[in-house]
PDB file of N, CA, C and O in Angstrom:
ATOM      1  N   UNK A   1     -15.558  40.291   1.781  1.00  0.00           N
ATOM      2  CA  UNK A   1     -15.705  41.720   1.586  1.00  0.00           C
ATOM      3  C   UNK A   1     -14.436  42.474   1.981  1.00  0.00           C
ATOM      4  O   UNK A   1     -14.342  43.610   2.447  1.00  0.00           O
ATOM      5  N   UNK A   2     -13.494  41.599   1.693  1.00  0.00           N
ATOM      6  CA  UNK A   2     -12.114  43.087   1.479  1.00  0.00           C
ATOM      7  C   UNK A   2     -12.088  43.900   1.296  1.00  0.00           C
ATOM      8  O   UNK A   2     -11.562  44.677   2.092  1.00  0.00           O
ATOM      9  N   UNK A   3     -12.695  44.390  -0.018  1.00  0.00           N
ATOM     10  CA  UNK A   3     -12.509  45.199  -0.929  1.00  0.00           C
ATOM     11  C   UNK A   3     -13.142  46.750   0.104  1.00  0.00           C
ATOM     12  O   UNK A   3     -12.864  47.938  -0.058  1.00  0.00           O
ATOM     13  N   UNK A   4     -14.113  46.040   1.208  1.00  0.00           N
ATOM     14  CA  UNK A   4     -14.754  47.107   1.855  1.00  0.00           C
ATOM     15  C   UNK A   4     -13.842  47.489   3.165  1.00  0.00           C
ATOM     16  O   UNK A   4     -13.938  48.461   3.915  1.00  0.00           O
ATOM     17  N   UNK A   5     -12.919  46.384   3.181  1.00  0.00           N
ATOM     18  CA  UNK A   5     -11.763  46.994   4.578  1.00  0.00           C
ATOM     19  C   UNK A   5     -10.703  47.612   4.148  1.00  0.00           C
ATOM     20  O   UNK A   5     -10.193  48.559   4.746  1.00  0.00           O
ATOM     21  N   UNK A   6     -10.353  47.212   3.255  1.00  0.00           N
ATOM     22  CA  UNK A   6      -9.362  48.405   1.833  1.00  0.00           C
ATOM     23  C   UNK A   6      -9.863  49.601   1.698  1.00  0.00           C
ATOM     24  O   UNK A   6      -9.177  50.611   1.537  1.00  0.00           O
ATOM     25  N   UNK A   7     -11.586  49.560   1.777  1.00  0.00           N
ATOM     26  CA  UNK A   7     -12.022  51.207   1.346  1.00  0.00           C
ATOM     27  C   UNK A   7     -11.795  51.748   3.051  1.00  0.00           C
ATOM     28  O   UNK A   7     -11.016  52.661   3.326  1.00  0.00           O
ATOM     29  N   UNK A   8     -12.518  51.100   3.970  1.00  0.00           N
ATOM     30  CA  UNK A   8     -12.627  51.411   5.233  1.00  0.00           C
ATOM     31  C   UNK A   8     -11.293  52.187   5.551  1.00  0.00           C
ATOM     32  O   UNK A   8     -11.334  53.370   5.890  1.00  0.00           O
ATOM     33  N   UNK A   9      -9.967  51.411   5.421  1.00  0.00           N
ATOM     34  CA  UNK A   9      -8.967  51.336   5.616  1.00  0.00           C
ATOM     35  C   UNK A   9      -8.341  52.912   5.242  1.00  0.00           C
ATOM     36  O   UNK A   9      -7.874  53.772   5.989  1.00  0.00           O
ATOM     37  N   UNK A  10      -8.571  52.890   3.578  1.00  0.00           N
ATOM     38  CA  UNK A  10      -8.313  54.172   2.648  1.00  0.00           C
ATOM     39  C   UNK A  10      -8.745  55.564   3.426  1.00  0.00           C
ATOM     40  O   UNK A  10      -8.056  56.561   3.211  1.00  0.00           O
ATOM     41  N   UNK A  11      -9.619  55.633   4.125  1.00  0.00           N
ATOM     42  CA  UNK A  11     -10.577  56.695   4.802  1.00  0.00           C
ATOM     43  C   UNK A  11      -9.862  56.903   6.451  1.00  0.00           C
ATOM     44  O   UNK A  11     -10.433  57.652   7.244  1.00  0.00           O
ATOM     45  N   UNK A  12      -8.987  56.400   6.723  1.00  0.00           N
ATOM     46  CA  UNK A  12      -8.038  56.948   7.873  1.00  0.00           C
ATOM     47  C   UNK A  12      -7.460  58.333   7.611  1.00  0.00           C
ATOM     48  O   UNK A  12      -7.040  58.756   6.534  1.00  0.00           O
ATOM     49  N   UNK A  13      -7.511  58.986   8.817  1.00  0.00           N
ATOM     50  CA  UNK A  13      -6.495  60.326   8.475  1.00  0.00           C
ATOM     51  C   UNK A  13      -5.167  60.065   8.041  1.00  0.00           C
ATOM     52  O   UNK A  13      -4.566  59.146   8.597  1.00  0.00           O
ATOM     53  N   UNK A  14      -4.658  60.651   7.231  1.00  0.00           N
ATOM     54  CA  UNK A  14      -3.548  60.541   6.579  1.00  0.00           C
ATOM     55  C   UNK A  14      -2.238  60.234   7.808  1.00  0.00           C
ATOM     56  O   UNK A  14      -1.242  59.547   7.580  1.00  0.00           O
ATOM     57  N   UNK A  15      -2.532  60.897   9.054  1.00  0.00           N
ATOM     58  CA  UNK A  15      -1.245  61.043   9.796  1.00  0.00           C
ATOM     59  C   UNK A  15      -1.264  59.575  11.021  1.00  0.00           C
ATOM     60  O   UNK A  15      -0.502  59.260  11.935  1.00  0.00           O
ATOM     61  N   UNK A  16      -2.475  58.987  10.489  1.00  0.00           N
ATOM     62  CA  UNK A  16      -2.379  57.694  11.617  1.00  0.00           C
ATOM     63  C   UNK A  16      -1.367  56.826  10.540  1.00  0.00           C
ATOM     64  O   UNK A  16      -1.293  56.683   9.320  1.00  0.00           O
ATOM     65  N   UNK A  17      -0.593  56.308  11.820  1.00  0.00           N
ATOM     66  CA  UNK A  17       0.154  54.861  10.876  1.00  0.00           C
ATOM     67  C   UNK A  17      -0.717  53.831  11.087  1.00  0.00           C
ATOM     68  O   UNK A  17      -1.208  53.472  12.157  1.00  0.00           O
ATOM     69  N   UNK A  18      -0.873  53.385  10.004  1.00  0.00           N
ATOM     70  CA  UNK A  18      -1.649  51.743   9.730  1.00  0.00           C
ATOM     71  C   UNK A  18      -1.076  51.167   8.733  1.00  0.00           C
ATOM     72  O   UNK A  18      -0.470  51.717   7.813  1.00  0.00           O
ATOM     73  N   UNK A  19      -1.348  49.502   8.983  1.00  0.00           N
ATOM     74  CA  UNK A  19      -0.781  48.813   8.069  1.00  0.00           C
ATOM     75  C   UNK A  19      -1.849  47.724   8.165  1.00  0.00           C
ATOM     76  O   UNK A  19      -2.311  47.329   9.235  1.00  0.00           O
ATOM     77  N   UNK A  20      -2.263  47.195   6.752  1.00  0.00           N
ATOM     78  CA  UNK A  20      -3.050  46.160   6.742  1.00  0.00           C
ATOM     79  C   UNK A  20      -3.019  44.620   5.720  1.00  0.00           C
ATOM     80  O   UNK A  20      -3.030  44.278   4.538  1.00  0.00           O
ATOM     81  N   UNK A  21      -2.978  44.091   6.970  1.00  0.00           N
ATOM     82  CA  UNK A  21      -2.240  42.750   6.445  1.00  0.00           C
ATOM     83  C   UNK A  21      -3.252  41.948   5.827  1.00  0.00           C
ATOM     84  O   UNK A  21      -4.305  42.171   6.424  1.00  0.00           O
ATOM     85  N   UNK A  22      -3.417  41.134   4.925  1.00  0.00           N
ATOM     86  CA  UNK A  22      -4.683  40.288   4.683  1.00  0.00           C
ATOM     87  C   UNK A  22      -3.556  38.919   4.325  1.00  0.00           C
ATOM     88  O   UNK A  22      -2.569  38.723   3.615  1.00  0.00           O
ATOM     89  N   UNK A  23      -4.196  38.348   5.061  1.00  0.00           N
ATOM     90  CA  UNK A  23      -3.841  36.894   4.937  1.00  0.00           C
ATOM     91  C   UNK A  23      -4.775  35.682   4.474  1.00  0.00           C
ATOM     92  O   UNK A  23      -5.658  35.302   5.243  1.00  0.00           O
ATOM     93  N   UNK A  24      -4.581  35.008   3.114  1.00  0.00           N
ATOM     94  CA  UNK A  24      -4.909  34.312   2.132  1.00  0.00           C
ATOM     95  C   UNK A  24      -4.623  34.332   0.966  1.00  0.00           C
ATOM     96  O   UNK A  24      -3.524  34.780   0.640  1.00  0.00           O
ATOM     97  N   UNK A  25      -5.554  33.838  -0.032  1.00  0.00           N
ATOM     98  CA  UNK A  25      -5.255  33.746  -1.257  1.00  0.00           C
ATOM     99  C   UNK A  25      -7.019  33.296  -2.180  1.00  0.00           C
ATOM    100  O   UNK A  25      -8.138  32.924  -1.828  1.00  0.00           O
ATOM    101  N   UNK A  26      -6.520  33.532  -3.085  1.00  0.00           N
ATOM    102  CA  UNK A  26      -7.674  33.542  -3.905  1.00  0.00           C
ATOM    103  C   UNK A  26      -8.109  34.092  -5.346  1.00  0.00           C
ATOM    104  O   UNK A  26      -7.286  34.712  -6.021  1.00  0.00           O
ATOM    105  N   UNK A  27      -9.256  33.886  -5.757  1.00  0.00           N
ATOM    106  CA  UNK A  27      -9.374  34.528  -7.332  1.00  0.00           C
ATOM    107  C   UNK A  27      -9.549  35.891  -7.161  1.00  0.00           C
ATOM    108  O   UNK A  27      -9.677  36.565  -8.184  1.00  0.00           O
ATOM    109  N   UNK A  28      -9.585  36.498  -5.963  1.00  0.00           N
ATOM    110  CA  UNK A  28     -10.096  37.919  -5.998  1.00  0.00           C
ATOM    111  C   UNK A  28      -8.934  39.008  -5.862  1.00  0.00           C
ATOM    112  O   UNK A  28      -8.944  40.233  -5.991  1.00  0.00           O
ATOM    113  N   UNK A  29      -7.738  37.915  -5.490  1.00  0.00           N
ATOM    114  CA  UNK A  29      -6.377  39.064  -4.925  1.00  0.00           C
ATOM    115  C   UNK A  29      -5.573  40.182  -6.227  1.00  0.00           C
ATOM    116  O   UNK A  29      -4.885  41.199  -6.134  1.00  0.00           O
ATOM    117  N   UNK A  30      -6.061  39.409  -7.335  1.00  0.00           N
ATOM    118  CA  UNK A  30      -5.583  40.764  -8.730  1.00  0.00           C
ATOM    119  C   UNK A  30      -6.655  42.064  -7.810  1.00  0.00           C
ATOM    120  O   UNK A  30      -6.240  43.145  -7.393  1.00  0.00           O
ATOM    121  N   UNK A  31      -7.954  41.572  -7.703  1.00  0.00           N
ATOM    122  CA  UNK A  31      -8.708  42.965  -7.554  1.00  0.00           C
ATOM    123  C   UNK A  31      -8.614  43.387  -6.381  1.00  0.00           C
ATOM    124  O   UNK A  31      -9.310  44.396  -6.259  1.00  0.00           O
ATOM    125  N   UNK A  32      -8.059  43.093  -5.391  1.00  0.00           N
ATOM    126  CA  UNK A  32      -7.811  43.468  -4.411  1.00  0.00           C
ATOM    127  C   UNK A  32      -6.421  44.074  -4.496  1.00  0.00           C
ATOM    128  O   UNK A  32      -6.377  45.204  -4.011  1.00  0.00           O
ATOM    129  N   UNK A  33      -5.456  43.691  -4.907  1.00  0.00           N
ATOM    130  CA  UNK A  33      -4.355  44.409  -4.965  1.00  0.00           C
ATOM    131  C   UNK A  33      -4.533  45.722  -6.177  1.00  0.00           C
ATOM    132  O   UNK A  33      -3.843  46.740  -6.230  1.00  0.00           O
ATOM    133  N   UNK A  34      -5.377  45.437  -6.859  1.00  0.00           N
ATOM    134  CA  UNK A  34      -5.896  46.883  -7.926  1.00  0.00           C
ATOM    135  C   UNK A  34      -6.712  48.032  -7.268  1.00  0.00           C
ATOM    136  O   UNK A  34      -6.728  49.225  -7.574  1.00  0.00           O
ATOM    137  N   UNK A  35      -7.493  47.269  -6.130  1.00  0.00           N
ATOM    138  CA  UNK A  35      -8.282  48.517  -5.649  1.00  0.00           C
ATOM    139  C   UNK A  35      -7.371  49.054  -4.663  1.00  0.00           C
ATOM    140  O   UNK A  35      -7.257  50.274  -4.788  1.00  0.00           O
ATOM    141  N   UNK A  36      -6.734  48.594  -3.793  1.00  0.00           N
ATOM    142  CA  UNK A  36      -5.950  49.184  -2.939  1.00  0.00           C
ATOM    143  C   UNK A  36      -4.801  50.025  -3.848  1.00  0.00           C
ATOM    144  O   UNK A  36      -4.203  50.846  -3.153  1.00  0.00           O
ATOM    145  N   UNK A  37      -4.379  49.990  -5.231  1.00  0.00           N
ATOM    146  CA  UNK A  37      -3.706  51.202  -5.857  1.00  0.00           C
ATOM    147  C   UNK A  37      -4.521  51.978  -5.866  1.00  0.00           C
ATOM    148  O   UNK A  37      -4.292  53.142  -5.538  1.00  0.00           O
ATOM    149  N   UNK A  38      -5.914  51.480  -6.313  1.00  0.00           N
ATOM    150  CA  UNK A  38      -7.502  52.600  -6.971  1.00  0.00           C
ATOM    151  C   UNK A  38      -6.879  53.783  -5.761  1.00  0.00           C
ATOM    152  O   UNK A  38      -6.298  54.852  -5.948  1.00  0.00           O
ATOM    153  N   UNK A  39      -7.131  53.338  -4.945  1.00  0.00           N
ATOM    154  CA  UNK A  39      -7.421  54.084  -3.848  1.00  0.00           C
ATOM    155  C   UNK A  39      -6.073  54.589  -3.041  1.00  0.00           C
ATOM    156  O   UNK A  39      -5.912  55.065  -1.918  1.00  0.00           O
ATOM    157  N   UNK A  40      -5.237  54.289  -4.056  1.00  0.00           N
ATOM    158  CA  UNK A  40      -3.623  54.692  -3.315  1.00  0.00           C
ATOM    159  C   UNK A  40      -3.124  54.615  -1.676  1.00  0.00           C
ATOM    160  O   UNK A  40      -2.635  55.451  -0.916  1.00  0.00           O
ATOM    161  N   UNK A  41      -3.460  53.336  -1.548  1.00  0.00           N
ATOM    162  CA  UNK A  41      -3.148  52.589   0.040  1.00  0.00           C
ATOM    163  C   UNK A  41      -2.269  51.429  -0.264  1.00  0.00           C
ATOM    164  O   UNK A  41      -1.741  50.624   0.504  1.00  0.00           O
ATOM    165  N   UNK A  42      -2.225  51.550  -1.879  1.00  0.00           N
ATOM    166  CA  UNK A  42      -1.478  50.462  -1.897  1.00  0.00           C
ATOM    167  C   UNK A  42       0.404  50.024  -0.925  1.00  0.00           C
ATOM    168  O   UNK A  42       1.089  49.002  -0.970  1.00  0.00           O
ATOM    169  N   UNK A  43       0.556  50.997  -0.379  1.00  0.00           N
ATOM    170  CA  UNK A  43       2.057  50.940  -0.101  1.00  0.00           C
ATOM    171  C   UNK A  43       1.835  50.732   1.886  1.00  0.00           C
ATOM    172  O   UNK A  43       2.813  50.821   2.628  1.00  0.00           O
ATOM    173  N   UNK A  44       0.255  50.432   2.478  1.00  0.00           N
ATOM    174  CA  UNK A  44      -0.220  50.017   2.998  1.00  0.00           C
ATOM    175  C   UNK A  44      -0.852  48.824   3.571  1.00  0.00           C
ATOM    176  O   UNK A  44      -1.068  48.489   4.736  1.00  0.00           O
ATOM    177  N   UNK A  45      -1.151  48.136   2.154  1.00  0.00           N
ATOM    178  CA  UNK A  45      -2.009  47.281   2.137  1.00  0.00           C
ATOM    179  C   UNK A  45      -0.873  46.228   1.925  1.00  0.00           C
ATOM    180  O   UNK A  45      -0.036  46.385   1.037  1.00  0.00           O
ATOM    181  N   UNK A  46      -0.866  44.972   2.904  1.00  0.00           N
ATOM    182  CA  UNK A  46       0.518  43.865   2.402  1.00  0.00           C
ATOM    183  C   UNK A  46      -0.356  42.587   2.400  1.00  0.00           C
ATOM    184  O   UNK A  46      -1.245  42.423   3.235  1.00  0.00           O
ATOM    185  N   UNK A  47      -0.078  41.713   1.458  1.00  0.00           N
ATOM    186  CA  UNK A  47      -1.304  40.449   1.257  1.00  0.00           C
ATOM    187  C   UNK A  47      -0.457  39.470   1.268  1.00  0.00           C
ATOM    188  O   UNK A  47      -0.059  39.020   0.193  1.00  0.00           O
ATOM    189  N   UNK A  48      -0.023  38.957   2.451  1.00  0.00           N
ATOM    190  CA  UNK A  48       0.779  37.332   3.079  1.00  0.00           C
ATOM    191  C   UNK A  48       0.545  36.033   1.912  1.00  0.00           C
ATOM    192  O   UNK A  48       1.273  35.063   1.700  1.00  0.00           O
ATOM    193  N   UNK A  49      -0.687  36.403   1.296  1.00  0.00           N
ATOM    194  CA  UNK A  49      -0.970  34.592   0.769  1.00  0.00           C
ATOM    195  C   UNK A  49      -1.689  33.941   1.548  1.00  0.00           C
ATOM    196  O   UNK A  49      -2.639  34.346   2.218  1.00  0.00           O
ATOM    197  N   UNK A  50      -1.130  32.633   1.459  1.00  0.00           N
ATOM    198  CA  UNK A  50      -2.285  31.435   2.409  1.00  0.00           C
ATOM    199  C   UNK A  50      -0.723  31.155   3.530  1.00  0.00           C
ATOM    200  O   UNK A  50       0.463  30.950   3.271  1.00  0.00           O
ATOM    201  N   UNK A  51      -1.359  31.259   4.564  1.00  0.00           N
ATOM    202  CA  UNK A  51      -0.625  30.944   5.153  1.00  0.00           C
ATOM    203  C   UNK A  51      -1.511  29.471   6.460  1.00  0.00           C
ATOM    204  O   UNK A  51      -2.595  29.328   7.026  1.00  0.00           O
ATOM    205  N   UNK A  52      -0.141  28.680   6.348  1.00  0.00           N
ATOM    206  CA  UNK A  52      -0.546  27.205   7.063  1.00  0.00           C
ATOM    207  C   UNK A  52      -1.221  27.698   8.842  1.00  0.00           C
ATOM    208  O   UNK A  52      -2.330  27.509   9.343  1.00  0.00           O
ATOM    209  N   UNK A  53      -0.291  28.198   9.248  1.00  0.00           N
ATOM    210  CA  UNK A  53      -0.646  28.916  10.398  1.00  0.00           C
ATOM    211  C   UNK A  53      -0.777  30.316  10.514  1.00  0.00           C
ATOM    212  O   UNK A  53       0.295  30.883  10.305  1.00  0.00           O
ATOM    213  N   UNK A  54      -1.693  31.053  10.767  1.00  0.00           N
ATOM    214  CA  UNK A  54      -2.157  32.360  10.358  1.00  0.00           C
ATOM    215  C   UNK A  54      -1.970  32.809  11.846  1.00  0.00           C
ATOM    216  O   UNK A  54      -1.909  34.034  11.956  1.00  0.00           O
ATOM    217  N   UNK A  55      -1.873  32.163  12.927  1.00  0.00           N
ATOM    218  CA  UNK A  55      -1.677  32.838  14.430  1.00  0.00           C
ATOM    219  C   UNK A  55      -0.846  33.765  14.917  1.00  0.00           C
ATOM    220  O   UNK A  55      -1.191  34.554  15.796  1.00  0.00           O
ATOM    221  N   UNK A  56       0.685  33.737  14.218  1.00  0.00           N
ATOM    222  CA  UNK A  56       1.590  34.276  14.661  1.00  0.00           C
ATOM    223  C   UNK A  56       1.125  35.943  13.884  1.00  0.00           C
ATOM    224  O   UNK A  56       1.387  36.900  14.613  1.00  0.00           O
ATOM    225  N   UNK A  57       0.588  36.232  12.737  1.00  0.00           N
ATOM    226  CA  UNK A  57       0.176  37.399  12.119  1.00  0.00           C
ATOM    227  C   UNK A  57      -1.111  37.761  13.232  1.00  0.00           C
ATOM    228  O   UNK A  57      -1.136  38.542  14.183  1.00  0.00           O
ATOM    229  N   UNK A  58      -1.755  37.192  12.887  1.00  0.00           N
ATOM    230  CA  UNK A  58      -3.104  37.693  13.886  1.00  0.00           C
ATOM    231  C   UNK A  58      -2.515  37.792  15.757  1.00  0.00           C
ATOM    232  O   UNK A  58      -3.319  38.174  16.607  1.00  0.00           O
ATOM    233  N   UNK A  59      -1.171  37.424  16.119  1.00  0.00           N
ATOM    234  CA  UNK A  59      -0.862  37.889  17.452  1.00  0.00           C
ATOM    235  C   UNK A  59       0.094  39.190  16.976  1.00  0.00           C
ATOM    236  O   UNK A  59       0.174  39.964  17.929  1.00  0.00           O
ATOM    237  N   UNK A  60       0.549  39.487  16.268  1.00  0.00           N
ATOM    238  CA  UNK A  60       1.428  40.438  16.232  1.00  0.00           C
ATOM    239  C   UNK A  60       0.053  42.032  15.731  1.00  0.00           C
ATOM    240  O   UNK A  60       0.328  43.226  15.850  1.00  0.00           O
ATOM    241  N   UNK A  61      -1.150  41.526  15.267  1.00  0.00           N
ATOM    242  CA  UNK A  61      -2.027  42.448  15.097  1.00  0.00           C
ATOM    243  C   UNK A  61      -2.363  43.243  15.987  1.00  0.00           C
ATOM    244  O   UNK A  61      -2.141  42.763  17.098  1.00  0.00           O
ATOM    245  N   UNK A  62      -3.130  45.007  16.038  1.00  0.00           N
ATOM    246  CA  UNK A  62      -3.656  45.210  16.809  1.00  0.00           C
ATOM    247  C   UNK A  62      -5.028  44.979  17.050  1.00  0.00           C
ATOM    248  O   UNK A  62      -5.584  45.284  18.105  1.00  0.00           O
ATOM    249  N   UNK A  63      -5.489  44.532  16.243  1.00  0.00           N
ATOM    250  CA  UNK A  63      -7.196  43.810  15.833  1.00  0.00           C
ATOM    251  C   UNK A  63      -7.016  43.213  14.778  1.00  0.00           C
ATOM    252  O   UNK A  63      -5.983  43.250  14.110  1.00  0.00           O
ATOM    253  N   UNK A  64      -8.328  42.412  14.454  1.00  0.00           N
ATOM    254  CA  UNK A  64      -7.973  41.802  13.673  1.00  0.00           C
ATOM    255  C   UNK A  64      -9.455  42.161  12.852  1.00  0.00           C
ATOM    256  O   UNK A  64     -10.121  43.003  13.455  1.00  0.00           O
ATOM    257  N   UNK A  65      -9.982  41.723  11.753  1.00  0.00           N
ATOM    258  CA  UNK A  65     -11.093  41.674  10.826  1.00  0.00           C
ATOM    259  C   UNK A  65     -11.615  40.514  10.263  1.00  0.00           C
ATOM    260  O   UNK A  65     -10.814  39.662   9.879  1.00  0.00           O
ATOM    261  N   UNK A  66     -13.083  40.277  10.114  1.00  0.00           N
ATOM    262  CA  UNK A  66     -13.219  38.681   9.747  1.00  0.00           C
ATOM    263  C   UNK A  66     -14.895  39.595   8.896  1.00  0.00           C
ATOM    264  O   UNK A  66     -15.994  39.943   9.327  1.00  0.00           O
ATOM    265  N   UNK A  67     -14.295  39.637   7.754  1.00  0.00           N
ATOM    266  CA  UNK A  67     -15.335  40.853   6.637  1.00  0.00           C
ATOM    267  C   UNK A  67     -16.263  39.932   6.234  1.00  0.00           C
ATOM    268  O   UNK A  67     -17.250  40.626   5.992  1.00  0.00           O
ATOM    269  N   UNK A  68     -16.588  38.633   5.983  1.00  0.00           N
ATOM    270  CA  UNK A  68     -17.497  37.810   5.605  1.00  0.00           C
ATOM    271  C   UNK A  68     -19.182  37.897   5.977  1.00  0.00           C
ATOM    272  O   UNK A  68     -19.725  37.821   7.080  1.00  0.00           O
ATOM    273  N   UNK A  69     -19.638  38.041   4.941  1.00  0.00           N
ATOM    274  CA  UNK A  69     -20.900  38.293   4.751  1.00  0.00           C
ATOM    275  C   UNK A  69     -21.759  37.431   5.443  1.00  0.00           C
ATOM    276  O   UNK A  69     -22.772  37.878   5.982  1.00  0.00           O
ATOM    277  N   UNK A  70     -21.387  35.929   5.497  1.00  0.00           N
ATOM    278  CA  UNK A  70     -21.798  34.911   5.859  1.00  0.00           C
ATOM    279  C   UNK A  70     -20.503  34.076   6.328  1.00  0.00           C
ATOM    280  O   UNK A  70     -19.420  33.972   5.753  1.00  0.00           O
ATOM    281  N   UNK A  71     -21.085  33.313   7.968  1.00  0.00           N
ATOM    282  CA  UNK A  71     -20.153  32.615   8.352  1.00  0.00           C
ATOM    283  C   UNK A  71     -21.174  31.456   8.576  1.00  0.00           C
ATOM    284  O   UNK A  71     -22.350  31.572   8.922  1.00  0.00           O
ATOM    285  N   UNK A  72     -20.377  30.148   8.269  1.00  0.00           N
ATOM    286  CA  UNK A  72     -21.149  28.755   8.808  1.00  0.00           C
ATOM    287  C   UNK A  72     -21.097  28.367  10.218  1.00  0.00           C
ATOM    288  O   UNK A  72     -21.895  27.617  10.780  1.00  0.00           O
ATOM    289  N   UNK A  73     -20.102  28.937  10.728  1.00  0.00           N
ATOM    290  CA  UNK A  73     -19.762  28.708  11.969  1.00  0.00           C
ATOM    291  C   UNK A  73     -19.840  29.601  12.796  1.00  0.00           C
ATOM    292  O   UNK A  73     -18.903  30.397  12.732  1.00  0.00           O
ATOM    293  N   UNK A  74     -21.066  29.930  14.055  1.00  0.00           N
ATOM    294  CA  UNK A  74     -20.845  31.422  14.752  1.00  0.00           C
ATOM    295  C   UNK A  74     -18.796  31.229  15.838  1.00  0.00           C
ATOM    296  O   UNK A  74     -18.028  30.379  16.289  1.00  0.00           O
ATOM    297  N   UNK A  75     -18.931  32.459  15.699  1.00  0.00           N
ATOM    298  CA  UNK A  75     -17.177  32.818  16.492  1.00  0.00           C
ATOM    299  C   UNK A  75     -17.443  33.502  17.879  1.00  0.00           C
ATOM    300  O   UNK A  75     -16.498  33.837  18.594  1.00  0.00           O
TER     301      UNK A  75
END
């Protein structure tokens, strides 16, 4: 559920700085990089790919997000 931290995201006051990183890859990233123009955050929104080790992004974060509807594994 990206597409709902992109909207989440979009709905900040204009004068906070944010930047939101999504790290992976997948069949959904055309529409994810389309809705984040929809919604003109695109110059916000930065999408890493798949990355082998994802730690060094998620330590440089100030939070992080895990949007999944369903997890197999509790965290």
């Amino acid at each position: 559920r990206l597409d709902t931290v992109i909207e989440a995201a979009s709905l900040l006051p204009k004068h906070i700085d944010w930047a939101l990183i999504i790290v992976g890859d997948g069949p959904e990233m055309t529409n994810l990089k389309n809705h984040a123009k929809a919604l003109r955050v695109d110059d916000r929104v930065f999408f890493l790919k798949w990355q082998d080790n994802p730690l060094p992004a998620v330590k440089r974060s100030s939070f992080y997000v895990i949007s999944s509807e369903y997890e197999g594994f509790s965290n």
